[in-house]
C-alpha positions in Angstrom: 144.8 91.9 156.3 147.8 89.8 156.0 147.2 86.8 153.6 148.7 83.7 156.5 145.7 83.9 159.7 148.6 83.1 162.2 150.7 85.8 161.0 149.9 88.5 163.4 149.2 85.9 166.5 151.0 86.3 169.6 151.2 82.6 170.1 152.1 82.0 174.3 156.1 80.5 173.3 156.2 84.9 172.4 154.5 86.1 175.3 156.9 84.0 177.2 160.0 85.1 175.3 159.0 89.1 175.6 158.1 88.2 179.5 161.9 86.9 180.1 163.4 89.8 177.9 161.7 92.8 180.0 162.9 90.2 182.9 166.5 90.3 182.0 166.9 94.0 180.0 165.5 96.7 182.4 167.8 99.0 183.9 167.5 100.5 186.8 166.8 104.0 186.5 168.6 105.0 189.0 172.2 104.2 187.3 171.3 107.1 184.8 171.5 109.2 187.7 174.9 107.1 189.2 176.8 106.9 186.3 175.8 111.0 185.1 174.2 109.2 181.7 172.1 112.4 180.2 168.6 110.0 179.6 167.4 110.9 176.4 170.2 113.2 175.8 168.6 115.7 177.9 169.8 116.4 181.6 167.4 116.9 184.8 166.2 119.9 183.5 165.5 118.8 180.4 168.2 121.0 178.3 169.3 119.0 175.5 173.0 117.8 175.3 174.8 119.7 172.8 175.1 117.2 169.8 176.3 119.2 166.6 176.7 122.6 164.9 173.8 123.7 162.4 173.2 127.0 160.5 169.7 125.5 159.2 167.2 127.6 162.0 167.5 128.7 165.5 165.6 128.0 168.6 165.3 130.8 170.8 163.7 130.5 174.3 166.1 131.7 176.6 167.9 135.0 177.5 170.8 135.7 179.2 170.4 138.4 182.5 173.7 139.2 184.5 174.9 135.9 183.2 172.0 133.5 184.2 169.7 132.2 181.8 165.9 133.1 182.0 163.1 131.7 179.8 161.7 134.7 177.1 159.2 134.7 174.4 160.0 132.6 172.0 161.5 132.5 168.5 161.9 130.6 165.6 164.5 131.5 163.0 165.3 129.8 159.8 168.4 130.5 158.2 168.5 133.6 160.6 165.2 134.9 159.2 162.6 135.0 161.3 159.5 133.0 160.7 157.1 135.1 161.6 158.2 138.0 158.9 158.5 135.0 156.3 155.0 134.4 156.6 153.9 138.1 157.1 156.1 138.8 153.5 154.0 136.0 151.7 150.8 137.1 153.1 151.7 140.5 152.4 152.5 140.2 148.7 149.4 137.5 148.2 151.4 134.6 147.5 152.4 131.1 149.0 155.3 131.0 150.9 156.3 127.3 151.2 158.4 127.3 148.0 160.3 130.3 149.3 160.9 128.1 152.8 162.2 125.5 151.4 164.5 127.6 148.8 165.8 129.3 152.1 166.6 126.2 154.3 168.1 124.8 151.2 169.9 127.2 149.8 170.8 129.1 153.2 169.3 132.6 151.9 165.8 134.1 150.1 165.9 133.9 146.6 164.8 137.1 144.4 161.8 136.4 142.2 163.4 134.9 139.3 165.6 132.8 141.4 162.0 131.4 143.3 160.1 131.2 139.9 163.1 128.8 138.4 162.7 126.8 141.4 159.2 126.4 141.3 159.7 125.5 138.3 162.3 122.7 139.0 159.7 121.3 141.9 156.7 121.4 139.1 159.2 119.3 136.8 160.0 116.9 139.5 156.0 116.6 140.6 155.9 113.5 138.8 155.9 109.6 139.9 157.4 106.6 137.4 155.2 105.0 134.9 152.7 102.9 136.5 154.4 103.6 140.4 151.0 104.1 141.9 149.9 101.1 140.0 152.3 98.8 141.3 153.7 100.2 144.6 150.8 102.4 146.0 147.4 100.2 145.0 149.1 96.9 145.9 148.9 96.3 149.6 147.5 99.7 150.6 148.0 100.5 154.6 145.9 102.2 157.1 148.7 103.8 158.2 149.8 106.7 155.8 153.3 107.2 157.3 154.0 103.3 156.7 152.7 103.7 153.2 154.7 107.2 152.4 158.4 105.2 153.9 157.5 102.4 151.9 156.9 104.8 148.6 160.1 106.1 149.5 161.8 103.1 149.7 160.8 102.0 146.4 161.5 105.0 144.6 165.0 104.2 144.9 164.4 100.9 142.4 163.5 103.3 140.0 166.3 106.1 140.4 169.8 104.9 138.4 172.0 107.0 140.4 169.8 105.9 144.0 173.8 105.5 145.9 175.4 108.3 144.4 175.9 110.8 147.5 177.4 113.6 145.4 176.0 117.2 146.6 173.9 117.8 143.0 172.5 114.4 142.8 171.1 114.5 146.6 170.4 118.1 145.6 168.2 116.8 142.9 166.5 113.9 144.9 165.7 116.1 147.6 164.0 118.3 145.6 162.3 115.6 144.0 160.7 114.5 147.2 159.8 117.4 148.3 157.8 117.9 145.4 156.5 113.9 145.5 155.7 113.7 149.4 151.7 115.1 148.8 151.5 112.8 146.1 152.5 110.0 147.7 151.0 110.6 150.6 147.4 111.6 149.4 147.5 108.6 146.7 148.4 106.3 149.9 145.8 107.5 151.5 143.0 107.3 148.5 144.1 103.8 147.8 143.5 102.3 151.7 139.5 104.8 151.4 139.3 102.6 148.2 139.8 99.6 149.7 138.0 100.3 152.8 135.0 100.4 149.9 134.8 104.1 148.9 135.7 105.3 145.1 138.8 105.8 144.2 140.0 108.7 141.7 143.5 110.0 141.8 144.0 113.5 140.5 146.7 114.6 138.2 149.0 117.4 140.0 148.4 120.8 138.6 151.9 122.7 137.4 150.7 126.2 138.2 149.7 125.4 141.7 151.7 125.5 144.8 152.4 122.6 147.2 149.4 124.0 149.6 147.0 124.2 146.8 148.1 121.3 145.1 147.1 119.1 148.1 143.8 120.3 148.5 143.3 119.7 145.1 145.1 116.0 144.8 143.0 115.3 148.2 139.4 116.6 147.1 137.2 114.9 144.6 136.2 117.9 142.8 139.6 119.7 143.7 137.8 122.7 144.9 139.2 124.6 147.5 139.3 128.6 149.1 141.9 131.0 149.1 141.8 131.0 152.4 142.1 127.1 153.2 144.5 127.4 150.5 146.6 130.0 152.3 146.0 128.9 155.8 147.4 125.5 154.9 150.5 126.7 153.3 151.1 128.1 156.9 151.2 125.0 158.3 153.7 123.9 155.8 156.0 126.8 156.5 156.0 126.6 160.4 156.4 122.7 160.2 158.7 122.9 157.4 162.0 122.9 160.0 163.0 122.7 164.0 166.2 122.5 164.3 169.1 120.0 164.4 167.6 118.4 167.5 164.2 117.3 167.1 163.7 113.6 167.1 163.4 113.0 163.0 165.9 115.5 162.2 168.8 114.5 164.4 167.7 110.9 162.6 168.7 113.0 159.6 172.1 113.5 160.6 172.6 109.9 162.7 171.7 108.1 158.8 173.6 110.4 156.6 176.7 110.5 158.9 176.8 106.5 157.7 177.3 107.3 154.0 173.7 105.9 153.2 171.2 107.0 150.6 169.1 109.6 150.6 165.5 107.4 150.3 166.6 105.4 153.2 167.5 108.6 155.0 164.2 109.9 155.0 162.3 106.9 155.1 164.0 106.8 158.8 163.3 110.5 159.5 159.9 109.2 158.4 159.7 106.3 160.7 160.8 108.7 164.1 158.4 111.3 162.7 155.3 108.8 162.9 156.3 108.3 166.7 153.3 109.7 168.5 155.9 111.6 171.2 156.7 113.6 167.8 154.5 113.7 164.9 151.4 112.1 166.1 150.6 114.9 168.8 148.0 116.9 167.0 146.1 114.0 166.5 145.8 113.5 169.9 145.0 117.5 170.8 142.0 116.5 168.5 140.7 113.2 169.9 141.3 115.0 173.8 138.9 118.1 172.3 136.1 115.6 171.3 136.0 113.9 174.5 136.0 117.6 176.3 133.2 118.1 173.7 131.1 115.4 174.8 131.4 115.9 178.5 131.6 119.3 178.7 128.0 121.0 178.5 128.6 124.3 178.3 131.8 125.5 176.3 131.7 129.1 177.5 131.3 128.0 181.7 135.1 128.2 182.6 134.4 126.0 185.7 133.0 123.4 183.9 136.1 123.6 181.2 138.7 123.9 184.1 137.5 120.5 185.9 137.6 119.1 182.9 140.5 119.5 182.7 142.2 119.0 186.1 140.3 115.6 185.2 142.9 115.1 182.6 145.9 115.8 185.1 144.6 113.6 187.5 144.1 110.7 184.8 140.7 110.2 185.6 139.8 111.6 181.5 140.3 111.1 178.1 143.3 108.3 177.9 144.1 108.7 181.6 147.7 109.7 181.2 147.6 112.7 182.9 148.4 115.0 180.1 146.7 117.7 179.0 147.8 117.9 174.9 148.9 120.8 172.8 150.3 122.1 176.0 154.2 122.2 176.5 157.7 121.7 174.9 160.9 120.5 174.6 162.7 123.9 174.5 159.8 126.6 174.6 159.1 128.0 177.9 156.8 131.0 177.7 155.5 130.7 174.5 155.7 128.8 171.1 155.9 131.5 168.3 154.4 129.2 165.7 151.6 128.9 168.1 151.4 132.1 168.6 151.7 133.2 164.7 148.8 130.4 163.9 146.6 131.4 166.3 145.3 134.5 164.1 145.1 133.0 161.2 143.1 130.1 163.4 140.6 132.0 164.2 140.2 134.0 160.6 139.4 130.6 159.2 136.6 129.6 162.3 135.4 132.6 161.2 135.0 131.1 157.3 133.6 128.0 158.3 131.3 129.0 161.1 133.3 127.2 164.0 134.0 130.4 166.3 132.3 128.7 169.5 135.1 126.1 168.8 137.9 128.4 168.1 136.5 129.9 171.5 137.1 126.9 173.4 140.3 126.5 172.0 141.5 129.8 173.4 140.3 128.9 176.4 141.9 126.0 177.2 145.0 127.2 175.8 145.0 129.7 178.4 143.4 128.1 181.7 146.1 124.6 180.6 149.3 126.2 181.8 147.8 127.9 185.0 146.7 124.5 185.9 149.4 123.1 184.6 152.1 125.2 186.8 149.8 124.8 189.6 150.0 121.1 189.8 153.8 120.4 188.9 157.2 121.4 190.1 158.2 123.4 186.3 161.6 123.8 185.3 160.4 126.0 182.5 157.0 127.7 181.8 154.4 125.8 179.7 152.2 127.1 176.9 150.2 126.4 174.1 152.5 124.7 171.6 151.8 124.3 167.6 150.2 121.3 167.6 147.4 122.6 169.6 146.3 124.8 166.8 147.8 122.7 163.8 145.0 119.6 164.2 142.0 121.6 164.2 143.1 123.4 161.3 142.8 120.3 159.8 140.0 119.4 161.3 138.1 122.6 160.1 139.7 122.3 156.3 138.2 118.4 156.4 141.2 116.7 155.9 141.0 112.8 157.3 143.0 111.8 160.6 144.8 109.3 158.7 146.7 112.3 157.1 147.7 115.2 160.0 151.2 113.3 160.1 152.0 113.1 156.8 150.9 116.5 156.1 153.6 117.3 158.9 156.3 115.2 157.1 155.1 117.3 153.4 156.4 120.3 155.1 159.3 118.9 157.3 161.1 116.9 154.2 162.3 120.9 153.5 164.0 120.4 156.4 165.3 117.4 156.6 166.8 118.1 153.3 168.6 121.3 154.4 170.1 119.0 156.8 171.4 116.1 155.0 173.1 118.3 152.6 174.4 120.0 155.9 175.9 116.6 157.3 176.9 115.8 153.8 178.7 118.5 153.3 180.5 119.3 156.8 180.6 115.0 157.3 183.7 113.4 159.0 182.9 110.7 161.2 179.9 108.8 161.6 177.6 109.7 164.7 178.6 107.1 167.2 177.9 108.0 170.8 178.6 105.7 173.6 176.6 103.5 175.9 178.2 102.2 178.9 177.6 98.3 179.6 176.0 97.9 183.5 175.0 94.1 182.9 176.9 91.7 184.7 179.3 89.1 182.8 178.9 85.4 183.4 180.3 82.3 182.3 179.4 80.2 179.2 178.0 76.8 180.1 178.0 73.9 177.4 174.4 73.0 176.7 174.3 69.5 178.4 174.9 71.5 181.8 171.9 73.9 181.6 
């Protein structure tokens, strides 16, 4: 609650004021089309406008057939390893695989095991906050919001770095890796601080040096830091498939836009952090899970496809859930056909319904995930294919490992800070101009008049 009564009103003088601005700032949308502006630096078909160069990850959802581009199963690469046998090797040799993700995307190539042990080492060094921080920064003022909380952490670690300006590759090398390490702890003691004030108890656990950013969470985040090997290993797969997207996603082309201007690293990602909260971005699992419980309560029978499918054409036609005609968890930017980290989670998915007794739910999941893009492409011209994307899977994982709303975005920026690292040491390092694109003016001019003649 803020501490002045009036401080949040929307007094009529501002209703006014915001009525005359949307009055004398909206632009016709058909000039976008007149003047060949790419809206959202996409064009028609919704292919993004090539921005940059990037040798982070790779995106693949088209192929090329006698020189025409048609959409294929899709495929996520990072640093030209593919993600899929990056999990499969972890999984394979019964170990996380996070750490080894964000050694890749940061270093540009798999490190052997002493290489991975020494930087697991350097993250476990780094895993700590400033005397008293969570005294004075994260108990004071405590927000519903995680994400505000986690920027505003950010923010304020600079006050406590000496060398916060200093843009030279081993000191951003070293605060990078620093956050990464920090981002569960800040987010998870933001989190535990607004529960206390809400009126539950508050205890704040110690990060444990031998765990791994995936266990460590679970541990920081429970109050008798108990957790599986499963939930454990299911949840480090979220970190590694959420850990990078390429150069074009919203938060990461934010990335490059902030360090192109020769600012700070804690600034930097408190911006990436301020796109990612966006709920056309990050936010989108949490909607996959609130558009489930509705379906839940006014579907009776789980298993009767008809029921499910009017449901559903319910939520095209905007007479369910938020009305918006959207059917979440379904569709993407770029992937057509399918969405490999969707596809990769869905196994493991359904391995941990299987742990905690939720198959009729991982059931009904599968289900809409497949009847959503037949009634999908049924209802709307598609320029692409439409599928299942990540976030349909990613928020009932959470859901079934008990982790609070409040936290499905932030756990999405404890993995993506890999990436957004790997990129501003890209931009850093390959930097020349400042990332300036242009906007043409289709206002009209007028003439000043002296106040006494208005």
């Amino acid at each position: 609650m803020a501490s002045n009564p009036n401080y949040c009103d929307i007094t009529p003088e501002i209703e006014a004021l915001a009525a005359m601005a949307l009055k004398n700032s909206s632009i016709d949308p058909e000039d976008y089309v007149r003047y060949d502006v790419k809206r959202g630096l996409r064009d028609l078909n919704g292919k993004g406008v090539l921005a940059g160069l990037t040798e982070v990850s790779d995106i693949v959802a088209k192929k090329v057939v006698d020189g025409k581009e048609i959409p294929c199963e899709g495929k996520l690469y990072y640093r030209g390893v593919d993600v899929e046998e990056l999990v499969g090797g972890a999984l394979k040799e019964g170990r996380f695989g996070f750490e080894e993700t964000a050694y890749l995307l940061l270093l540009g190539r798999l490190p052997n095991a002493q290489e991975l042990a020494s930087f697991q080492e350097q993250l476990s060094y780094y895993r700590s906050l400033p005397n008293n921080f969570v005294r004075d920064v994260i108990l004071k003022a405590p927000s519903h919001d995680i994400m505000n909380s986690l920027a505003r952490s950010v923010l304020n670690l600079a006050s406590y770095d000496d060398r916060a300006d200093d843009i030279s590759l081993p000191n951003v090398m070293r605060q990078c890796v620093q956050l990464i390490a920090l981002f569960p702890m800040l987010a998870v003691y933001g989190y535990q601080a607004w529960n206390y004030k809400s009126g539950s108890s508050l205890y704040i656990h110690a990060p444990r040096p031998e765990l791994s950013a995936a266990e460590n969470i679970l541990s920081l985040l429970r109050a008798d830091s108990s957790y599986s090997f499963w939930e454990a290993h299911v949840l480090d797969i979220c970190l590694i498939l959420h850990a990078e997207h390429g150069g074009g996603n919203n938060s990461t082309f934010t990335t490059h836009v902030v360090t192109s201007s020769g600012t700070d690293t804690y600034s930097c990602m408190a911006a990436a952090l301020a796109s990612l909260k966006g709920p056309k971005h990050g936010g989108a699992n949490i909607k996959v899970v609130r558009m489930f419980e509705d379906l839940k309560a006014h579907v009776r029978d789980w298993k009767d496809e008809d029921e499910v499918r009017a449901y559903l054409q319910a939520l095209l036609d905007k007479r369910a859930f938020d009305r918006a005609g959207l059917i979440y968890g379904m569709g993407h930017a770029v992937y057509s056909l399918s969405d490999p980290r969707a596809n990769l989670f869905k196994h493991f998915v359904e391995k941990l319904s299987q742990e905690k007794g939720r198959t009729e739910e991982y059931e009904l999941y599968s289900l809409v995930a497949r009847l959503g893009p037949e009634l999908i492409s049924g209802e709307r011209t598609m320029y692409k294919g439409v599928s299942a994307n990540v976030d349909f899977y990613s928020g009932f994982v959470y859901h079934m490992l008990d982790l609070p709303l409040e936290l499905y975005t932030p756990l999405f920026a404890m993995a993506r800070i890999a990436g957004w690292s790997a990129h501003r040491m890209e931009e850093l390092i390959n930097m020349s101009k400042i990332i300036r694109p242009a906007y043409r003016y289709v206002g009209e001019h007028q003439n000043y008049v002296p106040m006494e003649g208005r």
